[in-house]
C-alpha positions in Angstrom: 0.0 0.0 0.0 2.6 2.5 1.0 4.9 1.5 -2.3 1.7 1.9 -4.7 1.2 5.7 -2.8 5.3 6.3 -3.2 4.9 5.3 -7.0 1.2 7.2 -7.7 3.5 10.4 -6.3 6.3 10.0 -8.7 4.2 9.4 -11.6 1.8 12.4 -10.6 5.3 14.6 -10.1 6.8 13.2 -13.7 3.6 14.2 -15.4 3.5 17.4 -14.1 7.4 18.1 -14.8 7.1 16.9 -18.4 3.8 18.9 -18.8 5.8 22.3 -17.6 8.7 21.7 -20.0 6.5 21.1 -23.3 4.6 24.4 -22.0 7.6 25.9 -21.8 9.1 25.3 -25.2 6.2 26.4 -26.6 6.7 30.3 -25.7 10.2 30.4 -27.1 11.9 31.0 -30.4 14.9 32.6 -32.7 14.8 35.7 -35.1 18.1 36.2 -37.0 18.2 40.0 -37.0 19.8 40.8 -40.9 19.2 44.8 -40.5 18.9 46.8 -37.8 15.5 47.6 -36.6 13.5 49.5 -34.2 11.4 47.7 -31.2 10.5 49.7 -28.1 13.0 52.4 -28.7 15.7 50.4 -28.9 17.8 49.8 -31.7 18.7 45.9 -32.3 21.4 45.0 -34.0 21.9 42.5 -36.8 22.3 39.2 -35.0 20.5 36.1 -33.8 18.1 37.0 -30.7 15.8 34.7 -28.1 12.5 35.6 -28.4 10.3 34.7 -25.7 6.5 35.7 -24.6 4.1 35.5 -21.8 0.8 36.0 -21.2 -2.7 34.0 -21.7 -5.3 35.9 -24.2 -4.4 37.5 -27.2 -1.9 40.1 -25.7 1.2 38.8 -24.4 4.9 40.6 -23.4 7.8 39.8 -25.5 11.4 39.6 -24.4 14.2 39.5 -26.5 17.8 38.4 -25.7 20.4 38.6 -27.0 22.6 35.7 -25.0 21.9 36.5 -21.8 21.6 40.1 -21.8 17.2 41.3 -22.3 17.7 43.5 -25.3 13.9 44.8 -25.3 10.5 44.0 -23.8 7.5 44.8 -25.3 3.9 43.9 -25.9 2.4 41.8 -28.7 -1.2 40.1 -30.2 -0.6 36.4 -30.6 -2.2 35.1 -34.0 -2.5 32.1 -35.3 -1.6 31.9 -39.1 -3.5 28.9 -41.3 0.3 27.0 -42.2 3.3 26.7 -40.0 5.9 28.8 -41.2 8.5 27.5 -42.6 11.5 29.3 -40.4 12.0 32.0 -38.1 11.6 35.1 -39.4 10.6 38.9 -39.0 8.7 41.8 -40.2 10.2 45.2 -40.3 8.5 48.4 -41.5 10.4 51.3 -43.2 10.1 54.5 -41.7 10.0 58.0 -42.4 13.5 58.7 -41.2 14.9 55.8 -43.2 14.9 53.4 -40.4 13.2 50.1 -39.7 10.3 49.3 -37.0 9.7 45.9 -36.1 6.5 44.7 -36.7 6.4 41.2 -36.4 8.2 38.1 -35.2 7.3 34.4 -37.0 8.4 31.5 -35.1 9.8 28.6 -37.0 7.5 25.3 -37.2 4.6 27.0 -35.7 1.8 28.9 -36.7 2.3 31.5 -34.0 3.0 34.8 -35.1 3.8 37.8 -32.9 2.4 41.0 -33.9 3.5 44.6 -32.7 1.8 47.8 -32.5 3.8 50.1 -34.8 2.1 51.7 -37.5 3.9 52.1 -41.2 3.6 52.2 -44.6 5.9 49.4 -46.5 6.5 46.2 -44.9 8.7 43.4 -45.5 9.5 39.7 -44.0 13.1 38.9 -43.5 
């Protein structure tokens, strides 16, 4: 009886460890940065940055890091695109001034896309 209790416990602990390490893979992804663009006032240069959100609904907060320095943190609307896209990617806007805004993040092998609040006129998908 007391072995069957000790066992029930283990299992019940392994579930719930595996079930917080698929959860947790599912809020991460990579950009690879090829320009430099805007993103909450800060200026990210070209490179390959951890993208990671948070949040249940449609608005979540995004970090990025850049090894284990947070470059920026921001807000985004999770949507859910119709295929999964193909690799990581991002979408930058071109500004007024000649610069670039980030304007969304697309994680590779999922449909999720990550969608900013910047407003601008010619967008492009790196």
């Amino acid at each position: 009886m007391k072995v069957s209790k000790v066992a029930t416990a283990l299992f019940g602990a392994a579930l719930l460890f595996v079930s917080g390490a698929l959860a947790g893979e599912i809020n991460k992804g990579t950009i690879n940065v090829t320009d430099k663009v805007n993103v909450d006032g800060k200026t990210l240069n070209p490179g390959t940055y951890k993208v990671e959100w948070n949040g249940t609904g449609p608005t979540v907060q995004v970090t990025l890091r850049k090894g284990k320095d947070t470059v920026a943190t921001f807000p985004a609307h999770v949507t859910e695109g119709g295929s999964k896209n193909a690799s990581d990617a991002y979408g930058a806007t071109l500004q007024a001034d000649g610069t670039r805004a980030l304007t969304a993040i697309y994680i590779g092998g999922k449909n999720t896309v990550l969608q900013l609040d910047q407003n601008g006129s010619t967008q492009a998908a790196k």
